[in-house]
VOKEDO-357865 format. One record per residue: residue number from 1; y, x, z of N, C-alpha, C in turn. Coordinates in pm, whole numbers. Each point is the difference from the previous one (the first is absolute). Layout:
<rs>
NUM Y X Z Y X Z Y X Z
...
</rs>
This chain:
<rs>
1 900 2636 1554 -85 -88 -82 32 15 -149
2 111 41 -57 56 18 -89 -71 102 -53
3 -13 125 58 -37 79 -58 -141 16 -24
4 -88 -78 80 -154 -5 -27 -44 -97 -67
5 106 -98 -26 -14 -72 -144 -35 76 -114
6 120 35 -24 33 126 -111 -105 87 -24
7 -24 51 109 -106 100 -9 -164 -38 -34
8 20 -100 35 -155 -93 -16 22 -22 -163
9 71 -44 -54 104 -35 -129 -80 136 -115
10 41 77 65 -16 165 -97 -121 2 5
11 -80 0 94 -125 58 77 -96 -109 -122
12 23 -122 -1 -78 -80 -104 67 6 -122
13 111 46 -79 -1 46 -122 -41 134 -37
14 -21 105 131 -71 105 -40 -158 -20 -40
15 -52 -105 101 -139 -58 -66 0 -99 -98
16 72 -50 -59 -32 -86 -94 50 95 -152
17 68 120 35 -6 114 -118 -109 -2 -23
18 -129 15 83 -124 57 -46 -59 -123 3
19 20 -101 11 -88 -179 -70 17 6 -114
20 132 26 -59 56 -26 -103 -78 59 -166
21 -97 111 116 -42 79 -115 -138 -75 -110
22 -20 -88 121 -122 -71 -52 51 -72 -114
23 -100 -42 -102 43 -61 -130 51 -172 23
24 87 -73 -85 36 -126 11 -165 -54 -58
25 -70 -93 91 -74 -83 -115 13 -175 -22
26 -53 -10 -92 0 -135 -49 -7 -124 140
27 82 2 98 11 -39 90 134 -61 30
28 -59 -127 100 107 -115 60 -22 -3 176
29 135 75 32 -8 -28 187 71 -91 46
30 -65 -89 61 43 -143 97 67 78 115
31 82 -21 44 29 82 118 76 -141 122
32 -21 -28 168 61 -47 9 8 -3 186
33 116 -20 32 -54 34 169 56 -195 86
34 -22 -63 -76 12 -114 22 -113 -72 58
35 -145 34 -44 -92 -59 120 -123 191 -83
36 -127 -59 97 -90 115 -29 -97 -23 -99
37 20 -123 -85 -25 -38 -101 47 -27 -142
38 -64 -9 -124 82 -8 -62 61 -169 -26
39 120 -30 -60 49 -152 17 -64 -66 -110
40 61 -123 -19 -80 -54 -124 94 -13 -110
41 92 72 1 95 76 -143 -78 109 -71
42 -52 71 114 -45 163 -42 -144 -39 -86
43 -76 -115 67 -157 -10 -36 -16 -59 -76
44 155 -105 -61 12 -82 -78 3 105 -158
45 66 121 4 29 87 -95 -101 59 -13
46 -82 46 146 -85 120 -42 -107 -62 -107
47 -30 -105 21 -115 -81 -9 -6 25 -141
48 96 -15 -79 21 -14 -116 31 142 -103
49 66 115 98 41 129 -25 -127 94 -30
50 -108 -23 145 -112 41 -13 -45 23 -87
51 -44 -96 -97 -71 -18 -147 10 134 -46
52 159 58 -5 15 137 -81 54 44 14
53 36 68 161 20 52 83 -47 48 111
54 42 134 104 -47 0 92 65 -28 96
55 -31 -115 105 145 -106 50 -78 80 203
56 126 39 37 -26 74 162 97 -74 103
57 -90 -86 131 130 -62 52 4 96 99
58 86 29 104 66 93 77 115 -108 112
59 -100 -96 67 72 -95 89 15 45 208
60 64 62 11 16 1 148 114 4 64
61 -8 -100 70 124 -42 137 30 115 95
62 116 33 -12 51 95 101 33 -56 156
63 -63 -1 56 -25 -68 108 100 113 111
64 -16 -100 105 77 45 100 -63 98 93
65 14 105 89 -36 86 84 -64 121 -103
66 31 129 112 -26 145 -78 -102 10 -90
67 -154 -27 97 -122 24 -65 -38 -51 -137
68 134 -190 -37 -36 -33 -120 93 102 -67
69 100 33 49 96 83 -148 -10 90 0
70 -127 84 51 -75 143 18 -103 -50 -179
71 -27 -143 46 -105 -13 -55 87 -29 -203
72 71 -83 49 70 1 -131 95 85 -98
73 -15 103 134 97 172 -104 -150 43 -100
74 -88 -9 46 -166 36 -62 29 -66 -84
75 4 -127 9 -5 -80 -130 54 -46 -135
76 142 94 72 88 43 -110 -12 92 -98
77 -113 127 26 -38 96 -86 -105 -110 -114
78 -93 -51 41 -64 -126 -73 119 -56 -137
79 94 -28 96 101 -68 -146 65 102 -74
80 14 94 48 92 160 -26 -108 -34 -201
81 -164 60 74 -43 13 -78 -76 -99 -136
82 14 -123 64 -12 -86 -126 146 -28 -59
83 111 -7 12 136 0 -39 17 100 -95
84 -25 154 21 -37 122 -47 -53 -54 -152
85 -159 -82 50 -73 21 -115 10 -131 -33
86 76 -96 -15 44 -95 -63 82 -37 -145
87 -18 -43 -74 85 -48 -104 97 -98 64
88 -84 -141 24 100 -72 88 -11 -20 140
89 86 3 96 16 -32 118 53 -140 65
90 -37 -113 44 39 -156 10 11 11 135
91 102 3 60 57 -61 179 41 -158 2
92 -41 -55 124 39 -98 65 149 56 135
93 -26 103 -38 99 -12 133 63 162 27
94 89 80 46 32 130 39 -123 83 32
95 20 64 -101 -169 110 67 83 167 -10
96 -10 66 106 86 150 53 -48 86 -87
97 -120 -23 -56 -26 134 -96 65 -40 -149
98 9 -89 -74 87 -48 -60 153 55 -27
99 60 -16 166 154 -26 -20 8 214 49
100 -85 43 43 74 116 76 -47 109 -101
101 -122 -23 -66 -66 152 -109 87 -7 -116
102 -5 153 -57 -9 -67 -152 -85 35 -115
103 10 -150 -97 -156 -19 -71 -11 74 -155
104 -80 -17 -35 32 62 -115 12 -130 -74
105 69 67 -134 84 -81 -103 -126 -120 -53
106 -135 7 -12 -118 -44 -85 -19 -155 143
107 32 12 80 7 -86 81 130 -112 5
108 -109 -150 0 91 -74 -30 21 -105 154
109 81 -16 75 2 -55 128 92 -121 -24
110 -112 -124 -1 83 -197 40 -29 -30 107
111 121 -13 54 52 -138 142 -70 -134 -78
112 -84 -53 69 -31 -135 -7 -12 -46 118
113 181 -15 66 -26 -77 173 -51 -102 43
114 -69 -8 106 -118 -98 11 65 -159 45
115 141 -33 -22 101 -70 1 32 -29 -148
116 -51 -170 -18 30 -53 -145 129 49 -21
117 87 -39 79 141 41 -60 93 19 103
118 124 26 -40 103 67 76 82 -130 96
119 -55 2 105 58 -74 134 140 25 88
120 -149 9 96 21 82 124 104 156 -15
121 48 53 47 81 133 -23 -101 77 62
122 -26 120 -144 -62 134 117 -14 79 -52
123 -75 155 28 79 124 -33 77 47 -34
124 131 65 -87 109 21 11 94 -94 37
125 1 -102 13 73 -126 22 11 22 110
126 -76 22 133 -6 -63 139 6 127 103
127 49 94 -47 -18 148 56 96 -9 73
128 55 -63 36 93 -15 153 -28 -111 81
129 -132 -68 -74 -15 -129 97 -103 34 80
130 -42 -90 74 -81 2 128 -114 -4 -28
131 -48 -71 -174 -126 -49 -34 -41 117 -60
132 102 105 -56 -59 127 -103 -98 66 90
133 -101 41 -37 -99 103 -18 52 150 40
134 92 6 -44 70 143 24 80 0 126
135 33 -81 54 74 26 128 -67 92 123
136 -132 4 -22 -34 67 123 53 121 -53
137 -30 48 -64 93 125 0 152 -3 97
138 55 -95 8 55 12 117 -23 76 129
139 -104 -87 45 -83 60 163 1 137 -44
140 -5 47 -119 -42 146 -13 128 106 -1
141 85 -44 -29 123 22 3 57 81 -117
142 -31 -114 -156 -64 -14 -94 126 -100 -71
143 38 -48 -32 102 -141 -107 -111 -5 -71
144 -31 -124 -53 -39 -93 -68 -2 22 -126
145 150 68 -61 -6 21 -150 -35 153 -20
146 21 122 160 -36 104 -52 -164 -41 -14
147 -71 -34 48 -146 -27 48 -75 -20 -159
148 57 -140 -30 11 -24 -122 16 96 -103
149 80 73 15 14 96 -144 -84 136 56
150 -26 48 117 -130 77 4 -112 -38 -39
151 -77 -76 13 -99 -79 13 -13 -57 -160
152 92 14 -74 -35 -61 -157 9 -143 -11
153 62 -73 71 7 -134 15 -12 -91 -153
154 -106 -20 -56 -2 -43 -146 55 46 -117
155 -29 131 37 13 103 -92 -103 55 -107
156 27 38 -128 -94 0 -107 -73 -83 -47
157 49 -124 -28 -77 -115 -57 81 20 -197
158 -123 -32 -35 37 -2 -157 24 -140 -44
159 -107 -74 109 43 -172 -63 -14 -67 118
160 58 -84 -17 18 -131 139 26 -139 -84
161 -117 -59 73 -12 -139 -29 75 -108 38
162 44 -133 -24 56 -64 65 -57 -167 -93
163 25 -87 79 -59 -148 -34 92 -78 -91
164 188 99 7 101 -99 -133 38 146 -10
165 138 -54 -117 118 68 14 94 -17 109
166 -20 -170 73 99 27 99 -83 135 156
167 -85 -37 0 -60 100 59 15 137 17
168 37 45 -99 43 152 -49 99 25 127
169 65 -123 13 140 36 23 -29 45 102
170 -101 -79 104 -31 58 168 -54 143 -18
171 -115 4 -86 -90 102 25 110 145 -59
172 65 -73 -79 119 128 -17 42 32 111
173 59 -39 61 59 56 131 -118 63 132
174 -73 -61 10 -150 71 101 -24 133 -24
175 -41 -10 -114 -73 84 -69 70 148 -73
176 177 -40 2 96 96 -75 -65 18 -153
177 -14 -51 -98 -40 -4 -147 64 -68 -74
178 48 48 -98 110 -93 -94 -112 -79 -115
179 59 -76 -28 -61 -130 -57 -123 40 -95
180 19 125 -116 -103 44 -64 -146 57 86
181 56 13 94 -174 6 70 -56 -118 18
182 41 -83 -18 -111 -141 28 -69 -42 -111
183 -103 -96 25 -39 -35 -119 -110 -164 43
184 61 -22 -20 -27 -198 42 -130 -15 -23
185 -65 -23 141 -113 -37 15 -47 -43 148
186 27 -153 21 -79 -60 92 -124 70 44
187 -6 -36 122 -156 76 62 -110 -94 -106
188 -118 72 5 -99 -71 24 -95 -127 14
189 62 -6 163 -117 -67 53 82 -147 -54
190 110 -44 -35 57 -95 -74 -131 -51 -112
191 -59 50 -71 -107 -80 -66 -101 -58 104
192 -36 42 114 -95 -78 71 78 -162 70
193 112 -13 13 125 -39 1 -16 -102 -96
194 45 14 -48 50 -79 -102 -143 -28 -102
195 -130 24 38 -119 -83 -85 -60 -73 95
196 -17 -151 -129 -73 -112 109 -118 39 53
197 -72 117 -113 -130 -23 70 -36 61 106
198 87 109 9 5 55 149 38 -101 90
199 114 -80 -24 19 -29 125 -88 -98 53
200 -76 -82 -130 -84 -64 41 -132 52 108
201 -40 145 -61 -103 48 87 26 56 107
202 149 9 24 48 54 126 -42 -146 90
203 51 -90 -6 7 -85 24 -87 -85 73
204 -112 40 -92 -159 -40 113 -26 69 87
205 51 105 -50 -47 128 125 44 -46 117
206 130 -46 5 80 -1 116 -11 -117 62
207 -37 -110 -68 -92 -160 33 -82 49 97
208 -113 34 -62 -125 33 95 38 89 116
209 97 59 41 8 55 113 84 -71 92
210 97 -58 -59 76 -119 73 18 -100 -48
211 -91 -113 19 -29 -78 -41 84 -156 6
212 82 80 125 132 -118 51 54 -23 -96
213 38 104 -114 101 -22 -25 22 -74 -152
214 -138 -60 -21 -31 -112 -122 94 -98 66
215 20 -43 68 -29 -153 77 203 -22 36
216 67 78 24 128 -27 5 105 48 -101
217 105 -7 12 102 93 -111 38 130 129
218 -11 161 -103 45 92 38 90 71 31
219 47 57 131 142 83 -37 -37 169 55
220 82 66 -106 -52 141 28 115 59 59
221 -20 72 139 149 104 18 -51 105 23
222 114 69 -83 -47 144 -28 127 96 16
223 22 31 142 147 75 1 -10 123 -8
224 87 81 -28 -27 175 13 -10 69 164
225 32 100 -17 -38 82 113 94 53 76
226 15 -58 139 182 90 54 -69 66 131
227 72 85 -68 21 160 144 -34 -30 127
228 102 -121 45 61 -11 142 -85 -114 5
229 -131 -41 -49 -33 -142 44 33 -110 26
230 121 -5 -65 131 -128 57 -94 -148 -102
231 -76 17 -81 -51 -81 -21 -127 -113 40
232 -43 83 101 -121 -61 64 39 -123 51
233 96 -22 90 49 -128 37 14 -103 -106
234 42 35 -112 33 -106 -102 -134 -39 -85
235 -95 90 -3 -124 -14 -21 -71 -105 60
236 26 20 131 -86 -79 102 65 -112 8
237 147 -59 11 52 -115 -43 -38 -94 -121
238 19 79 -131 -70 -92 -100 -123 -31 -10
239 -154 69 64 -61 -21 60 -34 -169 62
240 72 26 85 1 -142 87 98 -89 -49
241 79 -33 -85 90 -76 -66 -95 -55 -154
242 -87 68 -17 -89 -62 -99 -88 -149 10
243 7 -118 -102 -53 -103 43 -140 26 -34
244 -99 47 81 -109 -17 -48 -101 -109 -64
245 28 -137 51 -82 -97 -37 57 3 -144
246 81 72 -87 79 -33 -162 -43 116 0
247 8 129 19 -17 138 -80 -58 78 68
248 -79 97 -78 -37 126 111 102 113 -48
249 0 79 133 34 145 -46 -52 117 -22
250 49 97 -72 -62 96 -63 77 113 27
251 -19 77 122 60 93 19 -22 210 -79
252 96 43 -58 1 103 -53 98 86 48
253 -66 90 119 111 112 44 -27 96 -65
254 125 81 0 -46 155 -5 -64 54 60
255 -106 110 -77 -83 58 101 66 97 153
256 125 2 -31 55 81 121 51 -83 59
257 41 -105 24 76 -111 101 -115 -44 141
258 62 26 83 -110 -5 105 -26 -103 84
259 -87 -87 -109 -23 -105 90 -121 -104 -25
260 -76 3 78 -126 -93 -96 6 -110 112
261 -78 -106 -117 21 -111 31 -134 -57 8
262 -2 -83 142 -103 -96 47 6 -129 -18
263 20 -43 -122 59 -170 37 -93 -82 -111
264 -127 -70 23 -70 -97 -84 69 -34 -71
265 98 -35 38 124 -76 -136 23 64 -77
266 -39 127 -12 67 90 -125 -84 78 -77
267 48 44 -102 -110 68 -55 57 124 -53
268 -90 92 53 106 168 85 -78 64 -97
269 22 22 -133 -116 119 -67 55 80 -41
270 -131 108 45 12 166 -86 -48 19 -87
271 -116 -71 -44 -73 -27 -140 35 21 -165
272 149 -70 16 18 -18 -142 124 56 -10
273 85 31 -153 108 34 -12 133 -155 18
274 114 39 74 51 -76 8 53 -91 -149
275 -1 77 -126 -27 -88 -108 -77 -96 -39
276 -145 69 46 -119 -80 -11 19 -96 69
277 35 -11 168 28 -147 56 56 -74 -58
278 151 9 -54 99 -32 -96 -53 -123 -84
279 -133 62 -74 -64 -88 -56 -26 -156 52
280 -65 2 130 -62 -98 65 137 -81 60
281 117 44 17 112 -72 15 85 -56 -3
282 11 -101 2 141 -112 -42 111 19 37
283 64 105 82 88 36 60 41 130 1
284 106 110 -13 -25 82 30 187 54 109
285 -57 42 102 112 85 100 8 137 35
286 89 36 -55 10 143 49 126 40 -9
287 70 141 -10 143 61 63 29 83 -79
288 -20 108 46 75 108 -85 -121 101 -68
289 -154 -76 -6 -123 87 -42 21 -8 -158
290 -64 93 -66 17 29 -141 -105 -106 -68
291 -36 -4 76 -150 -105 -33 66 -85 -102
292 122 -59 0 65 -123 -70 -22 19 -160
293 -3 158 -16 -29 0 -184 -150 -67 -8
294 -86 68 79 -134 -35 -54 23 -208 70
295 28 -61 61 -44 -138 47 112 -54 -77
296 74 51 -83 140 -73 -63 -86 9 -160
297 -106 7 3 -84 16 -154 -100 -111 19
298 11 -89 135 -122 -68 -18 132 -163 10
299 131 -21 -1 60 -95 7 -25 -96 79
300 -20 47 130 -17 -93 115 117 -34 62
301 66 -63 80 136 -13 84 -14 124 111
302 113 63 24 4 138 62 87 -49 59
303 6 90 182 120 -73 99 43 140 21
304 113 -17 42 39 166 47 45 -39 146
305 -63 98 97 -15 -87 130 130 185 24
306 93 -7 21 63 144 17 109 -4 151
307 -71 -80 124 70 -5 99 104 125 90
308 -37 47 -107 111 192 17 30 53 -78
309 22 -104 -60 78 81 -174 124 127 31
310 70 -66 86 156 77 -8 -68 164 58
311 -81 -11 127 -28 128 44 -108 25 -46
312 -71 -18 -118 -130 97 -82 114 37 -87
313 43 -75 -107 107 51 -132 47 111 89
314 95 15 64 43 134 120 -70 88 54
315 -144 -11 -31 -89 74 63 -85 104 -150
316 -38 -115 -91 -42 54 -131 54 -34 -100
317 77 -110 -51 30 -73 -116 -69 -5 -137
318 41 -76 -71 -56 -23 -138 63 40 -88
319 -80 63 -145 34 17 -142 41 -104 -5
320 -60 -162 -53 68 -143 -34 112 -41 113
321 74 -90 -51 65 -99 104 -58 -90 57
322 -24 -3 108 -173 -74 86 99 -98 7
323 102 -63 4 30 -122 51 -13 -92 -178
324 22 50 -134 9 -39 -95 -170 -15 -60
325 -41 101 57 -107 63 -150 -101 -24 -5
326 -53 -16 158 -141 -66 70 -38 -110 -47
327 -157 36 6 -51 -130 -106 -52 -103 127
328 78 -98 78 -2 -54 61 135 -34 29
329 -6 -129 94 123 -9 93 -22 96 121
330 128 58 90 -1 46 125 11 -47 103
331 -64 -22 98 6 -38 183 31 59 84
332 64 -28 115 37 98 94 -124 -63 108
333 5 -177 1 -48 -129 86 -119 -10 -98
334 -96 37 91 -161 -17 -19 -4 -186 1
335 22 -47 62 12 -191 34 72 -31 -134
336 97 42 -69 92 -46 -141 -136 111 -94
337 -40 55 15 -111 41 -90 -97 -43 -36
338 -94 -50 137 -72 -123 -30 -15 -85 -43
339 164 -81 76 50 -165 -101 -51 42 -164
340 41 77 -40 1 7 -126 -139 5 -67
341 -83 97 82 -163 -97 -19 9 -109 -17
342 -30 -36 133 -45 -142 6 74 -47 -94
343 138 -5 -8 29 -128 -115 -5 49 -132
344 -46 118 -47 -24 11 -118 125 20 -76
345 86 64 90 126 36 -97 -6 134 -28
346 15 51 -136 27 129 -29 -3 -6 -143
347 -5 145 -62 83 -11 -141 -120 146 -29
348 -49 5 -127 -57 87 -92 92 72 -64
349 136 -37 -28 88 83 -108 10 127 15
350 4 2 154 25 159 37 -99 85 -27
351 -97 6 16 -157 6 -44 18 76 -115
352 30 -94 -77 41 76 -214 71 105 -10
353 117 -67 87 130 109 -31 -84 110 81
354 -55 5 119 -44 150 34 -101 105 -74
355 -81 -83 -35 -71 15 -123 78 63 -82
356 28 -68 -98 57 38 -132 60 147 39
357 111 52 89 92 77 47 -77 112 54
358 -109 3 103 -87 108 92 -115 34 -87
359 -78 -79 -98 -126 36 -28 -9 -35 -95
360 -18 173 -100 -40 -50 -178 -141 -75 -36
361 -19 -49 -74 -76 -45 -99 -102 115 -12
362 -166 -17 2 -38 128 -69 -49 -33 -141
363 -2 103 -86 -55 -5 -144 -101 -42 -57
364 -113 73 65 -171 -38 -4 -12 -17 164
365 -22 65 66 -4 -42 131 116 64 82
366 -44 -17 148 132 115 69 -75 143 9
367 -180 -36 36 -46 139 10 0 94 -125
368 -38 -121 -98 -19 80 -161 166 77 -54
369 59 -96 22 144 59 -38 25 162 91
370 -30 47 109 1 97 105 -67 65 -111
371 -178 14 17 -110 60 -44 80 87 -161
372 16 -45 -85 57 6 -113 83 97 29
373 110 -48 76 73 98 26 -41 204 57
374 -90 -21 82 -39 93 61 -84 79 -126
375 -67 -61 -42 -95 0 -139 75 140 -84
376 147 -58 -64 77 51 0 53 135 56
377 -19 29 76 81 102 106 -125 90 -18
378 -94 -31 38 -161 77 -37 -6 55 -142
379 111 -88 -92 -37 88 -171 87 49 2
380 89 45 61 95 75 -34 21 162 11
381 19 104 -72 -40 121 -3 62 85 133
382 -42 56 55 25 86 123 170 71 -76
</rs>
């Protein structure tokens, strides 16, 4: 396997010799294999890039079984050749033609991970854990870090974004980049976030489709996504531990957690972004999801429901100190989580301090502050 890596390796820098020949033009590539669309970071920029530019998104999921990654080696010549003929290049996430070719000098390539900020542990961080990406190379009979360093594992980035300076510190280590590659800039979609009038018009939207949820006070849980499904049970417990005649619930899984839910009592949507619910909620619960930068901007009370703290930290761990840093209190006891609903005990301070510490300030906006930047990178002489 090793060697038809490699060889696959050569075989596409011998073709991207002859991409290369084509001219750079006045061009911006979205690139991203995180869904088959583009996100609302990328559309948030293009929107605005467009004007005077030529803005190309390049969004597809590498999906599981042969016929899709028959289908997505094709689709890699696609990025080969807008990368080629790019000025700037903008990722959400590891893209193989990126980390394994090499580009010419007139090409400028930013990490903008589709993760406000540095959490969760992952890519270089987790390359011996269970959660890395690279372990199958194992089954292959493969290590994790050789895999990684064949494969270009976030390799050739000129700039990488991050939401602080304390931030740096994680994405330093993921990513292997010393501090001068970054350059502080919150995502995005933080202005839809953080303006009333969005959230106001979010807001009706989400009235008129569930209409329950005028009429009580809200709680949103929104946990991340585990491997082993060990969470479904605890799902389905808080579930039924909810007082409905006082609150409804507002359930937000990950799209990969396998489990849908039949229960009138709840309100199970795919509709909206779990921020956007955020809005409509008086409450907010969740664990170890990143979600907390974007719902820690709207200053609601946040619970940290983390009934497996000791064996997730052991499984993935955190950049922050999750027992200090979290903008919430922590639970192990869903029933001592509740109490604290109902009686209305909890504290905002943490809230600030996470704030202040995870997520800069933007200048003119968060998108305009980006835009500018890129703006930039586009005048600059080959």
């Amino acid at each position: 396997m090793r060697f038809l890596l490699k060889a696959g390796i050569i075989f596409l820098n011998i073709v991207y010799f002859f991409i290369k020949l084509f001219p750079i033009r006045n061009k911006i590539a979205f690139i991203s294999r995180q869904s088959n669309k583009p996100n609302i970071d990328f559309e948030l920029l293009g929107n605005k890039l467009e004007k005077n530019y030529k803005v190309v998104y390049l969004c597809k999921k590498l999906e599981k079984g042969v016929f899709n990654k028959i289908k997505y080696f094709f689709h890699m010549f696609k990025q080969m050749y807008h990368i080629s003929t790019s000025k700037v290049v903008v990722l959400d996430s590891y893209c193989i033609p990126v980390g394994i070719l090499k580009h010419k000098k007139g090409v400028k390539i930013v990490q903008m991970w589709h993760a406000l900020g540095a959490f969760k542990k992952f890519g270089k961080s987790i390359l011996d854990k269970d959660e890395s990406n690279a372990n199958v190379g194992e089954v292959k009979g493969i290590s994790a870090n050789d895999l990684s360093e064949i494969m270009g594992m976030h390799k050739n980035y000129d700039y990488i974004f991050s939401s602080s300076e304390e931030s740096c510190i994680g994405f330093s280590e993921a990513f292997g980049y010393p501090r001068n590659k970054f350059k502080i800039y919150p995502l995005p979609r933080l202005d839809l976030i953080v303006n009333k009038d969005n959230q106001e018009k979010v807001k009706k939207k989400i009235y008129s489709k569930y209409k329950q949820l005028k009429n009580k006070e809200n709680i949103l849980y929104c946990p991340t996504f585990r491997k082993d499904d060990s969470d479904i049970d605890h799902i389905k417990e808080l579930i039924n531990k909810i007082d409905y005649k006082k609150y409804n619930l507002i359930l937000k899984l990950h799209p990969l957690t396998k489990l849908e839910v039949n229960d009138d009592r709840v309100v199970y949507d795919k509709s909206f972004n779990t921020y956007e619910m955020a809005f409509v909620s008086d409450y907010i619960i969740t664990d170890y999801s990143a979600v907390i930068y974007e719902v820690s901007q709207l200053k609601k009370p946040i619970f940290i429901y983390a009934y497996d703290r000791d064996t997730y930290i052991n499984k993935r761990d955190f950049y922050l100190n999750f027992d200090k840093d979290m903008p919430g209190e922590i639970f192990t006891d869903i029933d001592k989580l509740l109490d604290k609903i109902n009686n209305k005990d909890y504290s905002l301070s943490k809230i600030d301090r996470f704030n202040s510490r995870y997520v800069n300030k933007y200048k003119v906006s968060y998108t305009d502050d980006i835009v500018k930047f890129i703006e930039s990178l586009m005048d600059e002489e080959k």
